[in-house]
SERO-4910 file (N, C-alpha, C, O; in steps of 0.05 Angstrom, whole numbers):
BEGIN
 pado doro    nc1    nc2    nc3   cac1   cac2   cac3    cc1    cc2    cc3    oc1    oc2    oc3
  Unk    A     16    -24      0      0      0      0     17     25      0     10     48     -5
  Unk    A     44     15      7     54     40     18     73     50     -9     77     74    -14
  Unk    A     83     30    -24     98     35    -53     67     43    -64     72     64    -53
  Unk    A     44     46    -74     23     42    -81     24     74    -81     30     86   -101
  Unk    A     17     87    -57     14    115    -51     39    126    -65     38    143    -83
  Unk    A     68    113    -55     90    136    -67     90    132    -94    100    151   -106
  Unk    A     83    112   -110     81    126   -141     60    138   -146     66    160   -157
  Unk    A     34    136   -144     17    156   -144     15    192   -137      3    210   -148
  Unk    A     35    191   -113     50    223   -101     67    225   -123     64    247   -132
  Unk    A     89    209   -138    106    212   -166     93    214   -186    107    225   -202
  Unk    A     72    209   -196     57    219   -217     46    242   -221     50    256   -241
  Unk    A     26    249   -196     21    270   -188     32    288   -194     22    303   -211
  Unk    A     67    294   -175     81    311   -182     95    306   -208     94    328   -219
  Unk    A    106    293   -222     99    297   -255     79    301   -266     87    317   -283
  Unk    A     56    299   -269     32    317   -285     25    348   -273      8    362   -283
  Unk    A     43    356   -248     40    382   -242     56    395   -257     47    414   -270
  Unk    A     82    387   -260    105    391   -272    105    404   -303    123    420   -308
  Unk    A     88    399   -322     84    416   -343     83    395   -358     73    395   -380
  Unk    A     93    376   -348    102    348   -375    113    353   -394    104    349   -417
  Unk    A    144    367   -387    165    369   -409    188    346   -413    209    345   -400
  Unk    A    182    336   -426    214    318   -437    222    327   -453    212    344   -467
  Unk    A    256    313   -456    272    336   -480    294    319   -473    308    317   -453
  Unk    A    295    306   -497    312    287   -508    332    295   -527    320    303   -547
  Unk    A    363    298   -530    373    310   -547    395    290   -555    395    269   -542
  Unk    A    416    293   -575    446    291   -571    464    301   -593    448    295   -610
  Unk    A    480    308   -604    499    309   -622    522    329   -622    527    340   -601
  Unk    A    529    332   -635    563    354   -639    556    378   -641    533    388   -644
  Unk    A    582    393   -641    581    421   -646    573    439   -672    592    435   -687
  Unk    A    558    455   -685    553    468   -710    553    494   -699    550    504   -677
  Unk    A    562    508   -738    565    534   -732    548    551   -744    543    550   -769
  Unk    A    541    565   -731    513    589   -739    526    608   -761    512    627   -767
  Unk    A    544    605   -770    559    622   -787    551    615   -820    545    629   -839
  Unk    A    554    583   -814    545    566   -848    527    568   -859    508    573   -844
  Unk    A    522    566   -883    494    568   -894    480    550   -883    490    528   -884
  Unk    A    450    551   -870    434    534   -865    407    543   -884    400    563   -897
  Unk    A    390    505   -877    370    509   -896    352    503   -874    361    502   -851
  Unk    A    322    499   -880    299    498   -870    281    471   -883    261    483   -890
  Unk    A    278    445   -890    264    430   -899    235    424   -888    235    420   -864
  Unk    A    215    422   -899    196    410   -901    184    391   -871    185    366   -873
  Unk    A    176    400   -849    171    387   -829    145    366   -845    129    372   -862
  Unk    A    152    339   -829    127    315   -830     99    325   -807    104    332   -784
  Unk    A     78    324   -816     54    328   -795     50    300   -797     45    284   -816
  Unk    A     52    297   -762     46    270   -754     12    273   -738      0    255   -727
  Unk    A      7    293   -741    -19    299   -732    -44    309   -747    -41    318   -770
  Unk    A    -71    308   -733    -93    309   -746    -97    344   -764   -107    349   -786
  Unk    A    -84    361   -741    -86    389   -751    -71    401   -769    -47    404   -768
  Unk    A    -92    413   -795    -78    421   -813    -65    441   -812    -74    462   -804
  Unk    A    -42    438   -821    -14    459   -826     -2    462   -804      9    483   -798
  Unk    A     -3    442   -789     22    442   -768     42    451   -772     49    473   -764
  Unk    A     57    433   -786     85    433   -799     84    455   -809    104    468   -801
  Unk    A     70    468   -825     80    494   -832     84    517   -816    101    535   -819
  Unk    A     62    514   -792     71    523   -768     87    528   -753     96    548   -742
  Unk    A     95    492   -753    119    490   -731    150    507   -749    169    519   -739
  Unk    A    147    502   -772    166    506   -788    175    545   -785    196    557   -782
  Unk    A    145    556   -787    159    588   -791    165    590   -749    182    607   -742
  Unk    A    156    581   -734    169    590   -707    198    572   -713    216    585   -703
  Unk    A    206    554   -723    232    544   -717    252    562   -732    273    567   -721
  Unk    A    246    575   -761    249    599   -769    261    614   -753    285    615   -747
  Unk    A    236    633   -741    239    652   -734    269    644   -704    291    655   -701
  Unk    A    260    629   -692    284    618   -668    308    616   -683    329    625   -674
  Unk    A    306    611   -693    340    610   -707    349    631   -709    366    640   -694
  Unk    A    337    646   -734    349    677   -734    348    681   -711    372    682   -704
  Unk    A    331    687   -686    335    697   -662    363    684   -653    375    701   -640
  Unk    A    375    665   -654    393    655   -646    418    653   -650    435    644   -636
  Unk    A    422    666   -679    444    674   -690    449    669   -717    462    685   -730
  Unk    A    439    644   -731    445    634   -757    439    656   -773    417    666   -775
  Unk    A    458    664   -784    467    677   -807    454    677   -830    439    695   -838
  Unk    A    460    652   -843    433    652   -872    425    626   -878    436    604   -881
  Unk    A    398    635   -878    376    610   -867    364    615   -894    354    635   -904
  Unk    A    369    586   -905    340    589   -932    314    561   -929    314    536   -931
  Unk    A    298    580   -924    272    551   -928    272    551   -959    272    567   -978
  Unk    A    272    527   -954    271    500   -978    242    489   -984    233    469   -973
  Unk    A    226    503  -1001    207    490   -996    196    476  -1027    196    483  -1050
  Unk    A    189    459  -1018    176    435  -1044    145    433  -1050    142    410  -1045
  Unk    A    125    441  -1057    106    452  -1066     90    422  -1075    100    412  -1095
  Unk    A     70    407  -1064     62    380  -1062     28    392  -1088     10    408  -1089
  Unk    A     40    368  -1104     23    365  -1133     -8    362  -1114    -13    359  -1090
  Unk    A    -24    364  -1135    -55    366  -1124    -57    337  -1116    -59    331  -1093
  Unk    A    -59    314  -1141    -65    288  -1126    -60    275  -1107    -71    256  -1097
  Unk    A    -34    293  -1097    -15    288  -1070    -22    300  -1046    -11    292  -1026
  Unk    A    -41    320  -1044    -52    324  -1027    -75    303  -1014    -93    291  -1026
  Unk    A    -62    300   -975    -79    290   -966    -70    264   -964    -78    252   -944
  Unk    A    -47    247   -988    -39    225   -983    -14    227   -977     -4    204   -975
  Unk    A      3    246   -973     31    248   -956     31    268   -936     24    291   -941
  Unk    A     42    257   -907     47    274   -884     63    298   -890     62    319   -877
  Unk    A     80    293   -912    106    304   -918    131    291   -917    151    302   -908
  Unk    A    131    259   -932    157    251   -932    165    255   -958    189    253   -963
  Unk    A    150    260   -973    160    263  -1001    173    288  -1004    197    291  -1011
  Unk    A    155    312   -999    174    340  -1003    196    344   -988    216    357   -993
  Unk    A    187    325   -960    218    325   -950    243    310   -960    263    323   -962
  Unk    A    243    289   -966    256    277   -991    276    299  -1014    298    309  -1016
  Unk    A    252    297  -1027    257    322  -1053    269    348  -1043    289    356  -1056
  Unk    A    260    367  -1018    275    397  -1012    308    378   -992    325    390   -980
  Unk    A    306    359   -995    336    353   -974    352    352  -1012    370    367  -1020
  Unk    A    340    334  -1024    361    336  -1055    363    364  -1065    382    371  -1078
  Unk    A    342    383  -1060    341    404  -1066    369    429  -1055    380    448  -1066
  Unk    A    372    418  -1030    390    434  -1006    412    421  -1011    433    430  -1001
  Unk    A    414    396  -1030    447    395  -1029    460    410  -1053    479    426  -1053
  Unk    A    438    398  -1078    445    420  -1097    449    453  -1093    460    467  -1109
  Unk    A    437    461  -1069    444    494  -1070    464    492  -1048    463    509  -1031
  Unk    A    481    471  -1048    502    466  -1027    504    480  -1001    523    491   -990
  Unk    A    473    475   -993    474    485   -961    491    470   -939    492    445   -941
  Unk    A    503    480   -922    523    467   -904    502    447   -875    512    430   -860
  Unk    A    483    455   -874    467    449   -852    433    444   -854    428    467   -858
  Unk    A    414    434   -855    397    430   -860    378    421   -835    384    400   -824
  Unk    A    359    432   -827    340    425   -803    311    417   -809    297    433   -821
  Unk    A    304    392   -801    282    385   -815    270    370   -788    286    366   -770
  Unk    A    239    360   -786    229    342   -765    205    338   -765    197    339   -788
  Unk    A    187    333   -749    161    323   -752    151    338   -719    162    344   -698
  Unk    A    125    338   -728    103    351   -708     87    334   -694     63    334   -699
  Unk    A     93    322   -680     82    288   -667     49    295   -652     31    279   -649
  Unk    A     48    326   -643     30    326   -631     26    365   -632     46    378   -627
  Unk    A      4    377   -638     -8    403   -642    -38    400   -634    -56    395   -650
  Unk    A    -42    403   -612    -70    402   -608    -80    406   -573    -66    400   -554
  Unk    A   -103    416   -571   -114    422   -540   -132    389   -537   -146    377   -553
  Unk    A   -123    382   -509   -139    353   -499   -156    361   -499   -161    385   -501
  Unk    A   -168    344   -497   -202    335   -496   -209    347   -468   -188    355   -459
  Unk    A   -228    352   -452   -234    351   -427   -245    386   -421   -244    404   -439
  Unk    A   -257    391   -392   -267    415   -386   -235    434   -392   -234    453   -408
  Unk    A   -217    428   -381   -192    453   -385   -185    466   -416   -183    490   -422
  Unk    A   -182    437   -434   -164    437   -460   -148    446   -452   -148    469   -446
  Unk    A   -126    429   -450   -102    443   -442    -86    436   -472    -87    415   -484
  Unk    A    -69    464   -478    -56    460   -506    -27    436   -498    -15    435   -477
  Unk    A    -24    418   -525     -7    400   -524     15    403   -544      7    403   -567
  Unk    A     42    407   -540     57    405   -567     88    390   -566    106    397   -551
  Unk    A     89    366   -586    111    344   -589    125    349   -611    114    355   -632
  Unk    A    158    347   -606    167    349   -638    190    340   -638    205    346   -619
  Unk    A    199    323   -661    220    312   -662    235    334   -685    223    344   -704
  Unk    A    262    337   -679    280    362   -696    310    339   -708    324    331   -689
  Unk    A    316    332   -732    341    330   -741    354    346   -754    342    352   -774
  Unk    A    380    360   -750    396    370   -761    417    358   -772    433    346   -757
  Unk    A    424    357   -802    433    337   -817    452    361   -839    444    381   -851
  Unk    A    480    348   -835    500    355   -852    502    349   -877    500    326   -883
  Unk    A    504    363   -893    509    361   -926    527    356   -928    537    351   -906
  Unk    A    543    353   -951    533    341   -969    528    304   -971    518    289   -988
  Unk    A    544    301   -937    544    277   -930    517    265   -918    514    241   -915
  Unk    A    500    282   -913    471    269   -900    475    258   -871    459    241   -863
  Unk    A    497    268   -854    498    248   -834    478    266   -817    468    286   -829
  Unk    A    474    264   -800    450    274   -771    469    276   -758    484    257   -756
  Unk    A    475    303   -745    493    315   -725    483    330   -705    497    343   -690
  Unk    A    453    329   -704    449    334   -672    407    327   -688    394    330   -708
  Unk    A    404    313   -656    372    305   -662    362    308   -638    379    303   -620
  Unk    A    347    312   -633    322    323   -609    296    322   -618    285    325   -640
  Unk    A    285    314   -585    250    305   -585    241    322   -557    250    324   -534
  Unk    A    225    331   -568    200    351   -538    173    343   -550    159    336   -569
  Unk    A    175    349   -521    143    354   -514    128    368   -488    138    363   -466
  Unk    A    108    381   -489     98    384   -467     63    398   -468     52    399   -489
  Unk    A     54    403   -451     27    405   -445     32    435   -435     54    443   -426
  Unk    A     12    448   -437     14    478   -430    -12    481   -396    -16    463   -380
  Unk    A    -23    506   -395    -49    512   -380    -69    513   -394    -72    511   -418
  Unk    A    -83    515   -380   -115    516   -406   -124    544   -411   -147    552   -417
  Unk    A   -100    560   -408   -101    586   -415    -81    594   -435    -82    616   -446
  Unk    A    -65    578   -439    -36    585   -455    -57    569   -485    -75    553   -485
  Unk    A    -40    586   -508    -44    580   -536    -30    555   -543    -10    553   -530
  Unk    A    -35    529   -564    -19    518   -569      6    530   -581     25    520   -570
  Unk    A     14    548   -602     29    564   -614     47    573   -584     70    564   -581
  Unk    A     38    588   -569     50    588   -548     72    560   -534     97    558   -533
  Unk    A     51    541   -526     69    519   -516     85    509   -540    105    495   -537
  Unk    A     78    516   -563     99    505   -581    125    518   -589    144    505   -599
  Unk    A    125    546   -583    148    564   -582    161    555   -553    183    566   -556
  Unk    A    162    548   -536    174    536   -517    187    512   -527    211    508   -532
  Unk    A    165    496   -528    184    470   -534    201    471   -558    221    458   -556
  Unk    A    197    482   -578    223    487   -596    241    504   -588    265    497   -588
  Unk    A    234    534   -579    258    548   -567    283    527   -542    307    530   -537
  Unk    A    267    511   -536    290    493   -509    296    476   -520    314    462   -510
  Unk    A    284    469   -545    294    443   -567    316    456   -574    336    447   -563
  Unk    A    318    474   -587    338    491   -606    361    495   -585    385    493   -589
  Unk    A    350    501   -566    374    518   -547    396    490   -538    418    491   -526
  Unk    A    385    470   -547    402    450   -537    417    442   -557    428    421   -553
  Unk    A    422    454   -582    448    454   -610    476    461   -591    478    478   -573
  Unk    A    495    444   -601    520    459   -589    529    475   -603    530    466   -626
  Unk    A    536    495   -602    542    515   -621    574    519   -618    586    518   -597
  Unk    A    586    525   -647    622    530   -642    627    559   -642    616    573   -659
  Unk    A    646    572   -622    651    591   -622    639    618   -648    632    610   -671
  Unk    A    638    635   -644    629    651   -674    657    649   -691    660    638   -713
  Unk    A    672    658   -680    695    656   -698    710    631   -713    726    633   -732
  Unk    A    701    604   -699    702    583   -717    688    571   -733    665    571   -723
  Unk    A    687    561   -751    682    535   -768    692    516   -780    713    514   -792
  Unk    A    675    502   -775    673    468   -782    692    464   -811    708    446   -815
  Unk    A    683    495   -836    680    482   -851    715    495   -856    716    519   -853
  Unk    A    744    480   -864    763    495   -864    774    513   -885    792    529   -880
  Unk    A    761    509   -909    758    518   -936    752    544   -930    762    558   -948
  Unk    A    739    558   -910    726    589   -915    737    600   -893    733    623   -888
***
């Protein structure tokens, strides 16, 4: 009874807690390189997430320093509407970003954009972020959030959090260095 109560008091105080996880890992990049912007996947019911999530991850970047940021964007044929989340334009704007030999490329999916069900609605927002090196394609830093807001906060709101603390967790290299030794 008594282990019974203390996980129930641990739950508790995690669902008071905001319900943020934030999962990250990879190397250092430099805000100096050309970066691109690809095509987020909507893993969810609400339309234009991803395009959503995409202009706040935008806008965080420039806030953060990156230098020159080009969204990459791939423009989905009519019959294709409705039958891809977005793996295809994501596909196509990553071949797109090597040809305009971007050095850095940030792309991910929207796992969750939406207020629960219930008297509160409390806004919900999940997102997985890869950042992937050209021209080699390798993934050099990847991160997952999520969290639940008040039932007074906007989802757009809880979602500029959880990407601003997504983002903030890139390692960044000095301004005066780069990666790349050519420039």
């Amino acid at each position: 009874m008594k282990r019974l109560m203390t996980m129930l008091l641990i739950a508790a105080t995690l669902s008071l807690a905001g319900c943020v996880t934030l999962h990250q890992s990879g190397t250092e990049v430099s805000f100096q390189e050309s970066w691109g912007l690809i095509p987020f996947i909507n893993n969810t019911e609400t339309p234009y997430a991803a395009e959503r999530c995409e202009s706040i991850v935008a806008a965080l970047l420039y806030a953060r320093g990156v230098q020159h940021l080009e969204r990459i964007a791939v423009e989905p044929k009519p019959e294709e509407l409705g039958m891809d989340r977005g793996e295809k334009r994501q596909r196509e704007a990553l071949e797109l970003a090597k040809q305009k030999k971007v050095r850095y490329v940030l792309t991910g999916s929207v796992n969750e954009w939406r207020y629960k069900v219930g008297l509160d609605g409390e806004p919900v927002a999940a997102f997985t972020l890869q950042l992937i090196e050209l021209p080699e394609g390798r993934v050099v830093w990847s991160g997952a959030a999520g969290k639940s807001g008040w039932s007074r906060d906007a989802v757009s709101s809880v979602a500029q959090q959880v990407l601003d603390r997504l983002l903030g967790e890139i390692r960044v290299l000095p301004e005066n260095q780069s990666k790349n030794p050519q420039k």
